[in-house]
GUTORVO-102001 format. One record per residue (C-alpha): residue in three letters; x, y, z. Coordinates in steps of 0.5 Angstrom, whole numbers, plus 2048, in hexadecimal, padded with zeros to 3 digits. Layout:
! GUTORVO-102001
ALAXYZ/...
! end
This chain:
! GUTORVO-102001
UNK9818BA92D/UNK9808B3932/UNK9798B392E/UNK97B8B3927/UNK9808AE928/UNK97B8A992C/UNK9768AB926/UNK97C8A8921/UNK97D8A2925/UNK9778A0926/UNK9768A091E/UNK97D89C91D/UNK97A898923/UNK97389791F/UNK976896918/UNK97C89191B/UNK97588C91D/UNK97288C917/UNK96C89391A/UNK96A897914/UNK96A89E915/UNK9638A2912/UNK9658A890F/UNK9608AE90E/UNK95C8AF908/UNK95D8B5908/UNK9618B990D/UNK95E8BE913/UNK9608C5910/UNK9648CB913/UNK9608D2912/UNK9648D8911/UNK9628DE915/UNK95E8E190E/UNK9598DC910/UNK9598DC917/UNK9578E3917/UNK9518E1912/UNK94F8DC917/UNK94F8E191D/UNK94B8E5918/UNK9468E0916/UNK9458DC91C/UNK9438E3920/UNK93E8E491B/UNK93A8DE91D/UNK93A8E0925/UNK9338E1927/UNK92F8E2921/UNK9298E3923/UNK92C8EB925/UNK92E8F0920/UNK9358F291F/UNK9388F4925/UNK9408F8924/UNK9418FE922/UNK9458FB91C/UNK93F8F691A/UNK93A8FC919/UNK93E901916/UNK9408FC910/UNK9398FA910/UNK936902911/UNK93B90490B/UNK93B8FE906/UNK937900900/UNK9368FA8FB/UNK9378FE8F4/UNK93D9028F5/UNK9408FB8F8/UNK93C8F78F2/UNK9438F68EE/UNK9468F28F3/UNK9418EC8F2/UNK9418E88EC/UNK93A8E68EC/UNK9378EE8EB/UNK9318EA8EA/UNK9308E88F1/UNK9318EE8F3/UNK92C8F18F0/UNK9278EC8F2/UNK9298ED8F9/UNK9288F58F8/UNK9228F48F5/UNK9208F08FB/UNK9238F4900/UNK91F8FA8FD/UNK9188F78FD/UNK9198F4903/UNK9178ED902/UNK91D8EA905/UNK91B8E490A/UNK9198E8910/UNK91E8E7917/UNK91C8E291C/UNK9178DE918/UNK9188D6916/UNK91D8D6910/UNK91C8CF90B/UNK91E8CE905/UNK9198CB902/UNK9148D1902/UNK9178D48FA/UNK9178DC8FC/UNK91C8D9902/UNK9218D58FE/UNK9218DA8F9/UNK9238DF8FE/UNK9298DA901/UNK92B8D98FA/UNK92C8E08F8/UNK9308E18FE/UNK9358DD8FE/UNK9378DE8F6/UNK9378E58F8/UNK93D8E38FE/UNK93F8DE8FA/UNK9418E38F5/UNK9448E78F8/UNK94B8E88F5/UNK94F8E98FB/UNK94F8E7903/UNK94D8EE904/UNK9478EF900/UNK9458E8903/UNK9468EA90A/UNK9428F1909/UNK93D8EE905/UNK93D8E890B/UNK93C8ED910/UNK9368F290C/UNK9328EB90B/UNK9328EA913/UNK92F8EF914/UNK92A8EF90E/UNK9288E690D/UNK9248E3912/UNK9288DF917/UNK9278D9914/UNK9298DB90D/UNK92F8DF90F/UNK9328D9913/UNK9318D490E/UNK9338D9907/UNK93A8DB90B/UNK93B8D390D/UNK93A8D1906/UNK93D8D7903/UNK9448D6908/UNK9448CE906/UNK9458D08FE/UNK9478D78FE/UNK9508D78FC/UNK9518DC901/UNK94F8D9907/UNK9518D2906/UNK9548CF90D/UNK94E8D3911/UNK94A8CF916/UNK9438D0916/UNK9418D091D/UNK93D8CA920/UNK9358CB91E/UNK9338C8925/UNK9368CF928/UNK9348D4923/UNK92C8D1923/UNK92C8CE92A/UNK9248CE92A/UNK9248C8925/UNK9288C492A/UNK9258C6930/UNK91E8C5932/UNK91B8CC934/UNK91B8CA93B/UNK9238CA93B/UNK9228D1938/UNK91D8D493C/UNK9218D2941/UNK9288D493F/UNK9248DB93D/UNK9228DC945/UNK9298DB948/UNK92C8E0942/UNK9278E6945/UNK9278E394C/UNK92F8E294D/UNK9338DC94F/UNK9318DD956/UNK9298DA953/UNK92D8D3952/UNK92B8D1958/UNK9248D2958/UNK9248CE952/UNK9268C5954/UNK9278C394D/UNK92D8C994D/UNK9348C9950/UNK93A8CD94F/UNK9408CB94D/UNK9468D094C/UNK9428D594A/UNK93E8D1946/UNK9368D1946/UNK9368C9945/UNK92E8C6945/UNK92D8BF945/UNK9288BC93F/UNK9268B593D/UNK9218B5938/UNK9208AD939/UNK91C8AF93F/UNK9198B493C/UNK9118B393D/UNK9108B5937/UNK9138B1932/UNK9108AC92E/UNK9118A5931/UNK9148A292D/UNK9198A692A/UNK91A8A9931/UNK9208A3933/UNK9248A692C/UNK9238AD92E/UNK92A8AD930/UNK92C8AB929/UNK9278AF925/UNK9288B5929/UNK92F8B592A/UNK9338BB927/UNK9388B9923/UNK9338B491F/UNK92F8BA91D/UNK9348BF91C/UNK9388BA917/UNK9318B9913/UNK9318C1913/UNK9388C1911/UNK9368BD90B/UNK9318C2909/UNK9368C7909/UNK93B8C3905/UNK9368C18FF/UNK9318C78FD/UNK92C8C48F9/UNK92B8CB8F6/UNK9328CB8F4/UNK9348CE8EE/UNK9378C88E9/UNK93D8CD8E7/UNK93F8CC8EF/UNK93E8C58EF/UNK9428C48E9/UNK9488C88EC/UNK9498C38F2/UNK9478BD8EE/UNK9418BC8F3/UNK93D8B58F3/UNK9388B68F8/UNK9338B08F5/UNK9388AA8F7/UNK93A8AE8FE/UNK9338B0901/UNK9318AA8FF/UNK9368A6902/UNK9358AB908/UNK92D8AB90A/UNK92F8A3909/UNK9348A390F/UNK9308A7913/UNK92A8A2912/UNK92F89D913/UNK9318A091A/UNK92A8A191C/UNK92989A91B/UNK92F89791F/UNK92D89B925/UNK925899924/UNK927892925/UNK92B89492B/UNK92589692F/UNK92189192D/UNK91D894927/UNK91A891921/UNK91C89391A/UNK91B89A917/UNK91489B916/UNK91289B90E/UNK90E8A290C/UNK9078A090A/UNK9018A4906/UNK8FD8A490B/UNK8FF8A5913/UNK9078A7917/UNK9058A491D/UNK90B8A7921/UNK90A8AF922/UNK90F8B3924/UNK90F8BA929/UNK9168BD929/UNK9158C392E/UNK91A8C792A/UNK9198CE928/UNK91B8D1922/UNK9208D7924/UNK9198DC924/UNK9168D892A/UNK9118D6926/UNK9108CD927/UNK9128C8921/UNK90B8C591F/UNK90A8BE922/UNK9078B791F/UNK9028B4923/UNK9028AC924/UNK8FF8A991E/UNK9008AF919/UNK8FB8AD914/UNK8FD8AF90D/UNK8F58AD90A/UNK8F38B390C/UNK8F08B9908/UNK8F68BF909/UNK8FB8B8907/UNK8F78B5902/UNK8FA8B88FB/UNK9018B88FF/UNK9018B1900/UNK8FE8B08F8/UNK9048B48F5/UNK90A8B18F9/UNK9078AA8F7/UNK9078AC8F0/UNK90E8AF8F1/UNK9108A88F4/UNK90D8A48EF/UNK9118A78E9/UNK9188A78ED/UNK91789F8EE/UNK91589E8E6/UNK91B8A28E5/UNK91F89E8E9/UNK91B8978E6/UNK91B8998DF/UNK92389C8DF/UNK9228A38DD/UNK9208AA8E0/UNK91C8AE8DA/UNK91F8B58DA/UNK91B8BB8D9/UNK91C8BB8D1/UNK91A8B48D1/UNK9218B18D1/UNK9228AA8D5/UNK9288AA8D9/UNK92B8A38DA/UNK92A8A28E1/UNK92E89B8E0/UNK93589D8E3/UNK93889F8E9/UNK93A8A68E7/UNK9318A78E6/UNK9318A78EF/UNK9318AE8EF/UNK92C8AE8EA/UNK9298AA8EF/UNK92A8B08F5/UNK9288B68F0/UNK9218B28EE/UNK9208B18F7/UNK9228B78F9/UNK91E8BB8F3/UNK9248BF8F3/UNK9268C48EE/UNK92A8BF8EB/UNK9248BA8E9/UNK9238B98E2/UNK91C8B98E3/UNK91A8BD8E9/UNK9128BF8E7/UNK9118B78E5/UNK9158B38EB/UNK9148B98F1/UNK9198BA8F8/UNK9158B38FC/UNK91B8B4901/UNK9198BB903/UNK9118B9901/UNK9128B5906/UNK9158B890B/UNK90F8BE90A/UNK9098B890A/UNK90D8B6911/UNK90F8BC915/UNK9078BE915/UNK90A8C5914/UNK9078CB913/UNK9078D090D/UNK9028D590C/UNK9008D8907/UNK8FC8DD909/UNK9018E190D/UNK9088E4908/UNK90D8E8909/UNK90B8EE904/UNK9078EA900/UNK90D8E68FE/UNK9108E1903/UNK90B8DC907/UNK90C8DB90E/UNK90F8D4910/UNK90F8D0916/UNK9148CB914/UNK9148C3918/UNK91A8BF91B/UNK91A8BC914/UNK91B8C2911/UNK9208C5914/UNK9288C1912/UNK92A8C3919/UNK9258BF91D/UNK9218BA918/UNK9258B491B/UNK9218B6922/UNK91A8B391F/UNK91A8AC91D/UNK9168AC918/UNK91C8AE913/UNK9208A8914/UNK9198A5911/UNK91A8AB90C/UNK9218A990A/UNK9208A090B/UNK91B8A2906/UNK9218A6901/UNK9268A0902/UNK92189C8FF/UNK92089F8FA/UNK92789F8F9/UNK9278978FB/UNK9228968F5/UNK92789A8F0/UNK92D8958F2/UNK9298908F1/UNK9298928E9/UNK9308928E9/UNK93688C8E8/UNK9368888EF/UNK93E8878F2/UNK9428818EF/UNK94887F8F3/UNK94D8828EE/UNK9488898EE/UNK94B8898F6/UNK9508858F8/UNK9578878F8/UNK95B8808F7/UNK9628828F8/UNK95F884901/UNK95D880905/UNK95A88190C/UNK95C87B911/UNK95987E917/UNK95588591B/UNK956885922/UNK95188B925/UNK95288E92C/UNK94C88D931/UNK94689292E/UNK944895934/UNK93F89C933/UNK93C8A093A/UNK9398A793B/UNK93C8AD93D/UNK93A8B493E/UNK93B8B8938/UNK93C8C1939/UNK9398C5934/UNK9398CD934/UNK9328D0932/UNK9358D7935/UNK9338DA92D/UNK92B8DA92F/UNK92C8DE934/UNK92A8E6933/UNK92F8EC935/UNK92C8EF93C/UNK92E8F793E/UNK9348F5943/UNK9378EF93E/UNK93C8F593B/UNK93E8F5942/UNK93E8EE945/UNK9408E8940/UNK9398E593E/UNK9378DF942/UNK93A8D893D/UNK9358D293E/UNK9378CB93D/UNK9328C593B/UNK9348BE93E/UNK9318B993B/UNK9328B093A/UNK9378AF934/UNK9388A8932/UNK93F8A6932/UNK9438A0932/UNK94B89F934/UNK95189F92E/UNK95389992B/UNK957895927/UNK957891920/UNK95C88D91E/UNK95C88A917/UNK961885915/UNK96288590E/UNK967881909/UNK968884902/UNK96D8828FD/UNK96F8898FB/UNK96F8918FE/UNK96A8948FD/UNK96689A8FF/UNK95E898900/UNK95889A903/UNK95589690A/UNK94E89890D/UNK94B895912/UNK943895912/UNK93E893919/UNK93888E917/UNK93388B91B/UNK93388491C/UNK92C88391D/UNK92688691C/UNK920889921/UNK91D882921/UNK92487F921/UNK92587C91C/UNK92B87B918/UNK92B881912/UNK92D87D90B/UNK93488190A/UNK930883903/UNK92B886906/UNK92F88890C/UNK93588D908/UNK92F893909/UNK93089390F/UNK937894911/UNK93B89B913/UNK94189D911/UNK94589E917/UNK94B89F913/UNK9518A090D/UNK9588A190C/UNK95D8A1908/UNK96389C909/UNK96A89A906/UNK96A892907/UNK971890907/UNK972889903/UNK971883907/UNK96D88490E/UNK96B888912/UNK96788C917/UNK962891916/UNK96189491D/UNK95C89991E/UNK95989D924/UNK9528A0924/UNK9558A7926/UNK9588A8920/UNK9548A791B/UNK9538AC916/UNK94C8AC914/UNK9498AE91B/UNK9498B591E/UNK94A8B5926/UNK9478BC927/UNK9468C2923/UNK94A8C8927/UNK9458CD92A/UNK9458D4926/UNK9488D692D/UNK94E8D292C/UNK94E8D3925/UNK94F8DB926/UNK9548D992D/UNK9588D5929/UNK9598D8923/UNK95A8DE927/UNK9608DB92A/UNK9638D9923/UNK9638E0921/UNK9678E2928/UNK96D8DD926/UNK96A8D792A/UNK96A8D0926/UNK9678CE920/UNK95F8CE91D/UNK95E8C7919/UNK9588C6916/UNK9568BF914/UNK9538BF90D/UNK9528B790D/UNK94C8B8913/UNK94A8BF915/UNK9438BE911/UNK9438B890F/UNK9458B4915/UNK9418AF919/UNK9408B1921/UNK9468AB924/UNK9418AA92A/UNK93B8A7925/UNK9408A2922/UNK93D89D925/UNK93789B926/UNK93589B92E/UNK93589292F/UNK93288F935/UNK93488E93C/UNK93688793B/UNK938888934/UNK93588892D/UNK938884927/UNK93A889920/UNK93E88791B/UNK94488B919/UNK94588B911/UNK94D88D90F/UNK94F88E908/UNK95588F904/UNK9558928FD/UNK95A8958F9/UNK95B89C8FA/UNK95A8A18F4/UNK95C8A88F4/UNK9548AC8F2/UNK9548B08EC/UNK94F8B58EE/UNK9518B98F5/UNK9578BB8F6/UNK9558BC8FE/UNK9568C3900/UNK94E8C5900/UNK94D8C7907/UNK9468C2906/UNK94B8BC904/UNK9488B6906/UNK94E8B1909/UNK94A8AC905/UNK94C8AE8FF/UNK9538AD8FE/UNK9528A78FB/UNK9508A58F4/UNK94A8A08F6/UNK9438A08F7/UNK9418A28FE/UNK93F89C902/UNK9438998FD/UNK9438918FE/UNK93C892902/UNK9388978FD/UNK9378908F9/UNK93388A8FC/UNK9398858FF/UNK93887E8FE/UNK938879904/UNK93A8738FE/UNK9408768FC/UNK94387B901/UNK948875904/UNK94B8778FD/UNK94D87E8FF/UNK95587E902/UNK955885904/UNK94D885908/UNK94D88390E/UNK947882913/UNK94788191A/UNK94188191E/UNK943885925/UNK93F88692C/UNK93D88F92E/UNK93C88F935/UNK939895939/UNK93B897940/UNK93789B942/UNK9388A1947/UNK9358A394C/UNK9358AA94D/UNK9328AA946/UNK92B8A8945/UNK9298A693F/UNK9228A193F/UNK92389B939/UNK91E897935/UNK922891938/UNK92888F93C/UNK92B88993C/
! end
């Protein structure tokens, strides 16, 4: 009671000086004991997925489950019958092999499987079906189907899907991390001491990683390993993956009003811009452009797929005129030209010969369909797939066409850049997707510029922004990779070895934004804030219109302004739009197992469950003695979206407002007339790293 009464009165307090108090956009939900139960259900379906099924009651539903007499329970007969065609002819994708979507028979079989879950009439026929394509679909097809399936699918709304990186640990961890941890699950916890990169904890194995020392890393991204190979990074691009199919059917993105165009545009340009932030923090010049003729930067993973088999690598100075890459290379520039005289004449032409105006906003998803190539591009045989073109040509990856499986599917070996989980790891990508921004950047172009009245709210005035000091350090970070291991002969008996993975993690301390404001009536309106560089890599000064690009959006609220003045006060820590940590399917089940024993609530989080930011990469590293960047504030006025109700599980906490994503910064800023603009406001402040001792982690630059 003491808590709730000092919760009041903080408010009151709060409000009686003039602070605001950010509301939620949309608010954490209670899950009833029905989806608790589905979700102990589902998450055990992803526990080792490289074995077979293990209880009792697993085998019996798949032993007895027969397809045609259940076939009624599905919507779509059609993809049942496929997928019994498949089953019999035995040409489905063969268990541990690589699995990417790329490859036709593949996807085809990813599709059919998940309109046969998708279409199941109950949560019954789904779970059944759920757990007999366990045991049947390649690990990587089955845990990718069930994930998207589960994100879309009515009758499991509010289950969590578990954090990729504990599902597939072999795409976070190079195989001297799991051949380690493999001898220490046969040899037992008494074998830690023959190991020094090990150590207990609890009853924890816990072995020590730092991929920026390791040899065999490339020399110029080795000191941005801890930001390309963090997990958090590369599971939200994997959860993005999840979210936006690129196969999925248009019945079910008309359904949830899904445009997937402006956001994934919008996201690769956030990505890029992060990236960039941090390369200037370690003395980095700009993002390489791709060329037609070399990638002077190669890239050696170490990963293994969950076959053990090593991804491909890409020698220094990977040369693209050679003869295995040449007619690749002319079909991608080909591709290219034809997307830039779009853009440059105003139109698409459709299949049927139709020209689709590409002069308005609402054509930025025209601009995503035609780049992906995805099954929504209006002409996918004359403007191709380049993103995933390049990502083949880069990857250097390895696709034999003289061994199938039946005659049927081809054996593939996926790259980095290939696999959603894991392409952030290679810098090649953030050249990849610099690449995508600019052809974004050369649509916006064509577009109306910004006028003052476009973007200034007259009635809102910012006076002031005060920022906390910024201050970023690194700090170990603990990641259970126990789901690669295999069972032994005693683990029925004895509880199976759980191994930890401590790596470097980029951090930084919490801080406050104080936004004084003046407005002259009551209003609801949207604030963001936004991280810039001051300088380039050269130092030099970056014109705001040429600048706008490079911002990250760190934040966006929706606030109640009083008349009058006030102050916006803000903490880094309740931001919405980051995530702190993804649970563990461990916690998951414990926690949820709890809730259904009577003991507290589990709350799920819709605003940023999928498609929040990891809270430790919301700034970039800085410097010892301090780095300028600036930090852009805007306020606009709130209006309701007309498109998403947010109750999706794949709800992005960035669609709750009726505005382009970015919006100001998706336009070109104007350094003559930005004075102009009462309710924007930039500040330039100093990021300073402190460095931790215990924690070595080599930069390009220090001071």
């Amino acid at each position: 009671m003491a808590r709730v009464v000092l919760g009041v009165l903080a408010i009151l307090v709060a409000q009686a000086l003039g602070e605001v108090i950010p509301k939620s956009v949309v608010p954490p939900k209670v899950v009833d004991n029905v989806i608790l139960q589905r979700q102990i259900e589902l998450s055990n379906l992803f526990n080792r997925i490289g074995d077979p099924v293990q209880s009792l009651e697993l085998k019996s539903i798949v032993e007895s489950f027969d397809w045609e007499k259940n076939i009624e329970h599905y919507s779509n007969v059609t993809a049942v019958k496929e997928f019994i065609y498949l089953l019999e002819h035995d040409i489905l994708q063969p268990r541990w092999f690589s699995f990417s979507l790329s490859e036709p028979a593949v996807r085809r079989e990813a599709e059919i499987a998940f309109n046969l879950l998708y279409s199941a009439k109950d949560y019954s026929s789904f779970y059944k079906a759920a757990v007999y394509l366990r045991q049947h679909l390649n690990e990587a097809i089955f845990v990718y189907v069930l994930s998207v399936a589960i994100l879309y699918h009515p009758e499991t709304q509010g289950v969590v899907v578990p954090p990729v990186y504990e599902i597939f640990p072999s795409y976070f961890h190079n195989a001297e991390i799991i051949n380690l941890a493999n001898k220490i699950n046969v040899h037992g916890k008494e074998s830690v001491k023959n190991y020094p990169q090990s150590y207990m904890w609890d009853e924890n194995v816990v072995i020590r990683w730092n991929e920026t020392v390791w040899p065999y890393a490339g020399q110029e991204s080795a000191p941005m390993s801890y930001f390309m190979n963090d997990y958090s990074l590369n599971a939200i691009i994997y959860n993005n993956h999840l979210r936006q199919p690129f196969w999925l059917d248009e019945s079910i993105v008309s359904q949830h009003k899904l445009n997937w165009g402006a956001y994934n545009l919008f996201f690769y340009k956030q990505i890029v811009s992060r990236y960039y932030l941090e390369r200037l923090s370690n003395g980095l010049g700009e993002i390489p452009l791709l060329n037609w003729d070399v990638v002077e930067e190669g890239y050696s993973s170490g990963l293994v797929h969950y076959n053990g088999v090593p991804l491909p690598i890409r020698p220094d100075y990977y040369q693209l005129n050679q003869p295995k890459l040449l007619e690749s290379v002319e079909q991608l520039k080909i591709y290219e030209r034809r997307i830039r005289e779009a853009i440059q004449l105003g139109y698409v032409i459709g299949e049927n010969g139709d020209k689709i105006d590409l002069r308005r906003p609402e054509a930025v998803d025209v601009i995503w369909n035609i780049i992906e190539g995805n099954d929504y591009s209006p002409n996918l045989g004359y403007y191709g797939s380049i993103l995933s073109s390049w990502k083949k040509l880069l990857g250097n990856s390895i696709v034999s066409r003289k061994m199938w499986w039946k005659g049927y599917v081809p054996l593939v070996m996926s790259s980095v850049l290939e696999i959603p989980c894991a392409e952030a790891r290679d810098p090649a990508v953030y050249m990849i997707w610099k690449r995508i921004v600019n052809l974004y950047d050369l649509w916006v172009s064509y577009l109306p510029k910004y006028r003052v009245e476009d973007l200034a709210v007259p009635d809102v005035q910012i006076q002031k922004v005060e920022v906390d000091k910024l201050v970023t350090y690194f700090e170990q970070s603990y990641v259970n990779i126990s789901n690669v291991l295999p069972y032994n002969v005693v683990e029925s008996k004895v509880s199976p070895v759980s191994v930890l993975v401590q790596r470097p993690q980029l951090n930084n301390k919490v801080f406050k934004v104080r936004v004084n404001v003046k407005s002259d009536v009551s209003k609801k309106v949207v604030v963001k804030f936004f991280v810039g560089p001051k300088y380039d890599s050269k130092g030099l000064e970056i014109p705001l219109q040429e600048n706008s690009q490079n911002f990250f959006q760190i934040d966006q609220f929706i606030y109640e302004l009083p008349a009058g003045e006030c102050v916006i006060k803000r903490e880094s820590s309740s931001n919405s739009y980051m995530i702190d940590q993804w649970l563990s399917n461990s916690e998951i089940v414990s926690k949820v197992s709890n809730v259904l024993r009577g003991n507290g609530q589990w709350v799920v989080d819709v605003n940023n469950f999928y498609s929040g930011f990891p809270r430790h990469l919301m700034l970039p590293k800085g410097r010892i003695g301090g780095m300028p960047f600036q930090f852009l504030v805007f306020i606009s006025d709130y209006k309701p979206y007309n498109g998403f109700s947010g109750s999706w599980s794949g709800a992005s906490p960035m669609r709750a407002v009726y505005e382009p994503y970015g919006y100001p910064l998706n336009r070109p800023l104007n350094d003559m007339w930005i004075h102009k603009l009462p309710n924007l406001h930039i500040k330039e402040v100093q990021i300073y790293h402190k460095p931790t001792p215990e924690i070595v982690v080599p930069n390009a630059i220090w001071f």
